[in-house]
C-alpha positions in Angstrom: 4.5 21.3 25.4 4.9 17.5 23.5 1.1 16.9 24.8 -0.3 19.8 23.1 1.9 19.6 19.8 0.7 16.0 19.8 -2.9 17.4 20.7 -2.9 19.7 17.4 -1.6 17.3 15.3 -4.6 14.8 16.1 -7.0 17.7 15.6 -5.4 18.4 12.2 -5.3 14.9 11.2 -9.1 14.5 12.4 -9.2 17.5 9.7 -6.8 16.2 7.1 -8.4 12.3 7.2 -12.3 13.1 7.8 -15.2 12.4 5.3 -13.9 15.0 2.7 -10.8 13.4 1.6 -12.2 9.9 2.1 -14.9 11.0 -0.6 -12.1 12.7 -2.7 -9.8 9.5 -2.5 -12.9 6.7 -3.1 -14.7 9.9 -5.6 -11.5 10.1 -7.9 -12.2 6.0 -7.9 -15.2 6.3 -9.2 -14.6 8.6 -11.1 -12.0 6.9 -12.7 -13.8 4.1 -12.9 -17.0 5.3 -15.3 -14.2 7.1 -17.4 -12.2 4.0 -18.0 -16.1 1.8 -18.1 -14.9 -0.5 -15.4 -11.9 -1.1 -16.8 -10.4 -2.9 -13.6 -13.3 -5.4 -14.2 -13.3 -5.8 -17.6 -9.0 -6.6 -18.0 -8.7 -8.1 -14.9 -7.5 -11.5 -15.9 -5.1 -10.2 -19.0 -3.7 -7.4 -16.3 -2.9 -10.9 -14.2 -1.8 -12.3 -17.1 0.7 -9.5 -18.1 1.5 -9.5 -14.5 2.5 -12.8 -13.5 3.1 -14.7 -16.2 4.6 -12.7 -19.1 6.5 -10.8 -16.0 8.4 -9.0 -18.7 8.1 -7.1 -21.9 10.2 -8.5 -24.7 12.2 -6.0 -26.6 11.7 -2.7 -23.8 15.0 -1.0 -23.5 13.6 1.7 -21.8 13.4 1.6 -17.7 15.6 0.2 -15.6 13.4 -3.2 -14.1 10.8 -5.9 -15.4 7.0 -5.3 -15.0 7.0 -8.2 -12.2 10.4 -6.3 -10.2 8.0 -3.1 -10.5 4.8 -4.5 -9.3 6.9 -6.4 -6.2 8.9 -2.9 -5.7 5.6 -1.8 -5.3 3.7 -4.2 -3.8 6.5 -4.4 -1.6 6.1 -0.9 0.5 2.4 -1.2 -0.3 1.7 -4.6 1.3 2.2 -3.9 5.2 1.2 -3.7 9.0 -2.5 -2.4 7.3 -2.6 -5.7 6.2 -2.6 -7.1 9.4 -3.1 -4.8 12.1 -5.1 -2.2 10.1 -7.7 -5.2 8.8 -8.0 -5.9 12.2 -8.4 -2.5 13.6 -11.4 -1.6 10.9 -13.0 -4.6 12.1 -13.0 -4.1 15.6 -14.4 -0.7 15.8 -16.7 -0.6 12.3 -17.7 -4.8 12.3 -17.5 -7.1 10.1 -19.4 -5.1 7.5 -15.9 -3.2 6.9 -14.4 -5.7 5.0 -16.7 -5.0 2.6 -16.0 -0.9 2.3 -12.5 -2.3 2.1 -13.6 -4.5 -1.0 -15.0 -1.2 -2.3 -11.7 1.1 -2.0 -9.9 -1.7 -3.3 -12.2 -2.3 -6.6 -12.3 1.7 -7.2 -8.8 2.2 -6.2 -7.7 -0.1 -9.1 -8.9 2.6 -11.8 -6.8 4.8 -9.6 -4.0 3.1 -9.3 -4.0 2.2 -13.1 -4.5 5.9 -14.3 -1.1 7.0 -12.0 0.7 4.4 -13.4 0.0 5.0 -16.9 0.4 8.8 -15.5 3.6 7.8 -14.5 5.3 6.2 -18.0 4.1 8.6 -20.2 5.9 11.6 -18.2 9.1 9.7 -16.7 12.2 11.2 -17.7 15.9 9.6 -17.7 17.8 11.2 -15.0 21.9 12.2 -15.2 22.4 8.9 -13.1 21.1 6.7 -16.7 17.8 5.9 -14.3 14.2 6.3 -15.1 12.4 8.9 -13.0 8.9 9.4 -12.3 5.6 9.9 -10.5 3.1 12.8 -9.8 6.2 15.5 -9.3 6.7 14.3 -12.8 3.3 14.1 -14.1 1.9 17.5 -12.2 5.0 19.7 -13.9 5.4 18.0 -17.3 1.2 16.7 -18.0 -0.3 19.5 -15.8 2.4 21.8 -16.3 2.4 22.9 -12.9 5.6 22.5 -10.7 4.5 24.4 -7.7 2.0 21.4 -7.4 5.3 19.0 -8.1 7.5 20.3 -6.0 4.6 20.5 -3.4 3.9 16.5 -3.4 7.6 15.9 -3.8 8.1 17.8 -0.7 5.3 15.7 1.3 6.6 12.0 -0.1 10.3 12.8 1.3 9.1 13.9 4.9 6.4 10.4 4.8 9.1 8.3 3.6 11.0 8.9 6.8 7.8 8.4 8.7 5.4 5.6 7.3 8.1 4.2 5.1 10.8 4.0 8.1 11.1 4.9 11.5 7.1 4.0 11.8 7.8 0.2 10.0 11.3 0.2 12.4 9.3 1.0 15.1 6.5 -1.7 14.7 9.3 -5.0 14.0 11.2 -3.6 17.3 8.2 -4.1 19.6 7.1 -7.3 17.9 10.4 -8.8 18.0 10.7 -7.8 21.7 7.9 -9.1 22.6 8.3 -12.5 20.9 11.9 -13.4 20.7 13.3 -10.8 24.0 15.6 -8.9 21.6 16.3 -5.4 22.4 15.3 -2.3 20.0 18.8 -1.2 20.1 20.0 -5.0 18.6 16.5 -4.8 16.0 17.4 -1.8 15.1 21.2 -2.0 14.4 20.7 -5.2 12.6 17.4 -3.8 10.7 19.4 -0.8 9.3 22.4 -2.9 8.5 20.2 -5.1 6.6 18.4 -2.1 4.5 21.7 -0.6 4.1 22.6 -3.9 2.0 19.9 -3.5 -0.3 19.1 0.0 -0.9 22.4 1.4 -1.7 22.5 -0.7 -4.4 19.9 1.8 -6.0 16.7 0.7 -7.8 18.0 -2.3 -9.1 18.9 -4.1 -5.9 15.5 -3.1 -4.5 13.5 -4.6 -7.0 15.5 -7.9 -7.0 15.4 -8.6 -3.3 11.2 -7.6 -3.6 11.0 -9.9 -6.5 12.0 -12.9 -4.2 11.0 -11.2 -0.7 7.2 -10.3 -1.4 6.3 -13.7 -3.2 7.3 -15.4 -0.6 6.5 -13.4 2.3 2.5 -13.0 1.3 2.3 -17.4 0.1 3.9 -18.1 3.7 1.2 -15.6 4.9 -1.6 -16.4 2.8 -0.7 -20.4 3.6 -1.2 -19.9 6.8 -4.3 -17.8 6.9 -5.7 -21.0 4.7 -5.0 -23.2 7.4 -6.9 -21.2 9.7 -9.9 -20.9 7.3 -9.8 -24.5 6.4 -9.9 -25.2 10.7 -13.0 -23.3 10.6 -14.7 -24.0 7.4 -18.1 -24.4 9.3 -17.7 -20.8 9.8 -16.2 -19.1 6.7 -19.9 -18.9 4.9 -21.6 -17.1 8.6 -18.4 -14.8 8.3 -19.2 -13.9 4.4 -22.8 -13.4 5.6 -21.8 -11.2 8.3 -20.2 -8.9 5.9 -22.8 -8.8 3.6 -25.6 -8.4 6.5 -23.5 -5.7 7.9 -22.2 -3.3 5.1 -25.0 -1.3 5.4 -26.6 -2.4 8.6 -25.7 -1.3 12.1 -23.4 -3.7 14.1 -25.1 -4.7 17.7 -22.4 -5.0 20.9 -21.0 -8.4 21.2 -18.6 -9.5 23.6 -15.7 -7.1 23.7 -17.2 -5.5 20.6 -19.0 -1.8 21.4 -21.0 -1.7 18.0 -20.9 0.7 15.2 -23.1 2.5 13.2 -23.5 2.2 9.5 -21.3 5.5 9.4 -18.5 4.3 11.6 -18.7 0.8 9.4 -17.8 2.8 6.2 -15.8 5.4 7.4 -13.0 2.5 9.1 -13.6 0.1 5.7 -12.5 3.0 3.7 -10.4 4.6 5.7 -8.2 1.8 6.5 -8.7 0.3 2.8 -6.9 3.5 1.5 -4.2 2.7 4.4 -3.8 -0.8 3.2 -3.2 0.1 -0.8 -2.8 3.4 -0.9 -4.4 4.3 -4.6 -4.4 7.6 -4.5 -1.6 9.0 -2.7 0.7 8.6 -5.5 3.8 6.6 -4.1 3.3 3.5 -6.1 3.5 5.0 -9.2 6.9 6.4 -8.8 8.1 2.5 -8.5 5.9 2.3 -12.3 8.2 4.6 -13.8 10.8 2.9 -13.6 9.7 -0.3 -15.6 11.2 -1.6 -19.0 8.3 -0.6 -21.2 7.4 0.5 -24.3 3.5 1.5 -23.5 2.6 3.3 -20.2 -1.1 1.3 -20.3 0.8 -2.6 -20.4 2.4 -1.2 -17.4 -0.5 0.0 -15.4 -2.3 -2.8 -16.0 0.3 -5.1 -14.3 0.2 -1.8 -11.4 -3.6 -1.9 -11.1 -3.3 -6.1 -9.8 -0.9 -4.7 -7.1 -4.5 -3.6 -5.4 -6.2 -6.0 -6.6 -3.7 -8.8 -5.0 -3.6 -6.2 -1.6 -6.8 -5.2 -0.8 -9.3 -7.7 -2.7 -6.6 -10.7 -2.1 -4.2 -10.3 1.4 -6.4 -8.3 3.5 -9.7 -10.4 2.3 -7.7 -13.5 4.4 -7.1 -12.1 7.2 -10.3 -10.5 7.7 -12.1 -14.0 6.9 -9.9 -15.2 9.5 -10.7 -12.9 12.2 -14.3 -13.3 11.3 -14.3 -17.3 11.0 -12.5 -18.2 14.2 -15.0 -15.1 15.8 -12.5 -13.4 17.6 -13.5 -10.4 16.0 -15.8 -9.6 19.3 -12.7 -10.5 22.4 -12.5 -6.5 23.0 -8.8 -6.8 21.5 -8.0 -4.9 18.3 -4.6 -4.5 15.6 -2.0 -7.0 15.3 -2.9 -8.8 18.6 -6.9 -10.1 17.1 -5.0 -11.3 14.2 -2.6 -13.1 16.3 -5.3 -14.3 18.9 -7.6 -15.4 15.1 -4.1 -16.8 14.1 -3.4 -18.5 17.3 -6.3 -20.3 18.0 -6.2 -22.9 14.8 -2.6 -23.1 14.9 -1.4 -24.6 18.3 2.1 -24.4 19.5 3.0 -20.5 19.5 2.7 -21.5 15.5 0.1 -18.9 14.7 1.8 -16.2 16.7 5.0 -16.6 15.1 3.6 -16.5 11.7 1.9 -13.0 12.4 5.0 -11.9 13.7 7.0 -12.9 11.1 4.6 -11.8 8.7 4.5 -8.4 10.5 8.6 -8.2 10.3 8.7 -9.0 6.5 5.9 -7.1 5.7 7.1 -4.1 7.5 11.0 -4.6 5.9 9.8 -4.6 2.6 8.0 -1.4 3.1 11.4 0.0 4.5 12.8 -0.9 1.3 9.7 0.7 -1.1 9.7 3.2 0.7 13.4 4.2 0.2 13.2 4.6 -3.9 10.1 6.4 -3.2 11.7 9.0 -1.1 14.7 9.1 -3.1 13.4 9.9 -5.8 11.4 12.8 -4.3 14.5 13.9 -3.1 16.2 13.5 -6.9 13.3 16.3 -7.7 13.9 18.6 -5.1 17.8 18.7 -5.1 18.9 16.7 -7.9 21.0 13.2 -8.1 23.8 14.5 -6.4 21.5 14.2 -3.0 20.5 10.6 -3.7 23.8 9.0 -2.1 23.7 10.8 1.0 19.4 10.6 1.5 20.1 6.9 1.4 22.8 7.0 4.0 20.7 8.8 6.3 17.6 6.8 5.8 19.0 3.7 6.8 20.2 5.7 9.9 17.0 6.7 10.8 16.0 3.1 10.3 17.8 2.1 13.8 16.8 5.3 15.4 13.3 4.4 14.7 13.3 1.2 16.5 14.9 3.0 20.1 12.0 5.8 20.1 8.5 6.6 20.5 6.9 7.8 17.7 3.7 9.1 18.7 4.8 12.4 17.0 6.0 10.3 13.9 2.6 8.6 13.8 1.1 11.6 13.4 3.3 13.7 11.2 3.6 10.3 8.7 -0.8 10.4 8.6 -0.3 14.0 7.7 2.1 13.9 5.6 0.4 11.2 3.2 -2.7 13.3 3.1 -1.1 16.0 2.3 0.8 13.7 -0.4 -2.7 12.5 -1.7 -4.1 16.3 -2.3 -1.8 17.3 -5.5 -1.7 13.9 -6.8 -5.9 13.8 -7.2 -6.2 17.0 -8.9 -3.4 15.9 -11.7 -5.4 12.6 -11.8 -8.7 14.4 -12.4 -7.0 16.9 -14.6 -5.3 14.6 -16.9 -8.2 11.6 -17.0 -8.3 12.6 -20.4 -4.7 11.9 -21.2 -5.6 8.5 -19.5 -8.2 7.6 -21.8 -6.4 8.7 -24.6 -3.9 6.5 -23.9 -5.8 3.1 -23.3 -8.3 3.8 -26.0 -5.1 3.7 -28.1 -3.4 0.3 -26.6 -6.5 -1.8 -26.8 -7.4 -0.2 -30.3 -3.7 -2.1 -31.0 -3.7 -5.2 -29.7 -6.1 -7.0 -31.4 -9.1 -8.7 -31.3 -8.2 -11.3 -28.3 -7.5 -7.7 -26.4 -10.4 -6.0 -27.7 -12.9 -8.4 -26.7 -12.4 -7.5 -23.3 -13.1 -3.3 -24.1 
């Protein structure tokens, strides 16, 4: 009976994630894109700016955390295993030409991410608990005016919180940690719920300043180490770059442990998993953008479109340069073990697997901690506040039941559940692009000539 429940939910998922909704999540990009002319490209470097070094917005009473704390909230459930295993697994079975198709969600997805966010302020609403809530429920039944729609995506986030966002992450620092240090799930687990007990029932606030020191450090340690690696194999870094290049819309011959791929399979796996790794599109991150102490929905999704930007374009470029640099891209092997084996090899010592793992366990904590606020607040919108206590208790239950199980069945039900997520939030997207435009066309028509230099 499991085997053919498990059996139906890969055939629907086949369904669910083939070419249609990959066209509809990298269309709405473009889309976006032409609407906004290319603003991702164009306000890069003042997005950054607002982003990293401003961090804040001086004189915004309204929200409840800092642009930075909402960018790492963010950036924090968004920035993951897919940066490590799922990098890994698009290059093993679509070639090195998927890191480019990756490049391309990433650079489209950052018009998406940028029209939620501003989606996002504009239709947030203070709940009874004195927070800020918001996201597509918010924007499909106050922009669109249609709840059903809400209430739909609202419905999907909750259920994928508990899978992608929990028992899935759980799952994946139980067997790492098992394998590395000989812990048991059942110790991983206890401790890892424990730990996320500590920070998300604190609420919002607690999240965002735990991801405002956790993520910043967790993806430099990362990033430092996927330098040293580069820097081992420098001779190779400009082959690996060509191989991309050559490759993006060339078949892939069998190498090694490598099978080959077509020019299909190459783009189908460098979107597909580009979409895993920063999810524009599905409409969790912007829930985390709501919440922000702003006064202008676009300042905000300008620091939200870099979270893609440092995901995709920055995080996942590294490790795929490593894997492709150090060649290990052809051993047969695929997820987190090539990274390990790419990491391994130019750091002796059990050094380079140690840093994947670790990497994998803070990546994967963070998202546990996202994840949480995201799911809460789909929750909030379903039931009202008086559920957000007890959702929170049981989360970080299902936290240390997630590390004891399998989750095949989780797997599945999680990939389901985000594109079933990603379906409402791209028709309000389309619907209200207008709304979008209306609003940027506004905040650089404000700022001045320094910012309207860059329209």
């Amino acid at each position: 009976m499991e085997q053919r429940i498990l059996g139906l939910l890969e055939q629907i998922n086949q369904i669910l994630w083939g070419p249609p909704m990959l066209v509809l999540l990298l269309g709405t990009g473009i889309y976006l894109t032409l609407r906004l002319r290319g603003l991702q490209f164009r306000s890069l470097f003042h997005a950054l700016h607002l982003a990293l070094v401003k961090r804040k917005e001086p004189g915004a009473e309204e929200g409840d955390i800092t642009h930075f704390q909402a960018l790492m909230t963010a950036l924090s459930a968004t920035v993951g295993t897919g940066n490590i295993a799922g990098v890994a697994t698009a290059l093993a079975a679509g070639g090195p030409g998927a890191l480019f198709w990756m490049w391309v969600t990433g650079l489209v997805g950052m018009a998406t991410k940028f029209a939620e966010a501003v989606l996002a302020v504009k239709y947030r609403e203070k709940d009874r608990l004195g927070t800020m809530s918001g996201g597509p429920m918010y924007y499909l039944s106050r922009g669109l005016g249609s709840r059903w729609l809400g209430l739909l995506f609202a419905f999907f986030a909750s259920i994928a919180a508990f899978g992608i966002g929990n028992m899935v992450q759980s799952n994946s620092v139980a067997d790492s940690v098992e394998a590395v240090f000989h812990v048991s799930p059942t110790t991983t687990g206890i401790v890892l719920a424990s730990l996320t007990a500590l920070v998300v029932l604190g609420g919002i606030r607690s999240i965002a300043r735990v991801a405002s020191v956790l993520v910043p450090v967790m993806i430099l340690c990362y990033m430092a180490g996927a330098t040293i690696v580069l820097i081992q194999n420098s001779a190779k870094v400009i082959e690996g770059l060509q191989l991309i290049f050559t490759h993006a819309l060339n078949p892939t011959s069998a190498a090694g442990g490598f099978a080959g791929a077509t020019v299909r399979m190459t783009i189908r796996w460098g979107v597909a998993r580009g979409i895993f790794s920063n999810e524009s599109g599905l409409g969790s991150s912007p829930i985390a953008a709501a919440a922000a102490q702003t006064r202008d929905p676009t300042t905000q999704a300008l620091v939200s479109m870099t979270q893609t930007f440092i995901d995709t374009l920055v995080v996942c470029t590294m490790t795929g340069l490593a894997i492709l640099a150090t060649g290990v891209w052809t051993s047969g092997e695929t997820g987190a073990e090539l990274t390990t084996i790419a990491f391994a090899g130019a750091l002796p010592g059990g050094k380079g697997g140690i840093i994947v793992t670790m990497g994998l366990i803070l990546f994967a904590f963070s998202t546990i901690l996202g994840w949480c606020y995201y799911g809460e607040k789909s929750i909030t919108f379903l039931f009202g506040e008086r559920a957000v206590m007890p959702y929170r208790l049981v989360y970080c239950v299902f936290v240390a039941v997630g590390a004891m199980v399998k989750l095949d069945l989780v797997w599945l039900m999680a990939d389901m559940m985000n594109a079933l997520m990603a379906i409402p939030n791209l028709i309000g997207l389309v619907a209200l692009a207008g709304k979008v435009v209306e609003e940027t066309t506004r905040y650089f028509g404000s700022q001045g000539p320094g910012i309207r230099g860059q329209d």
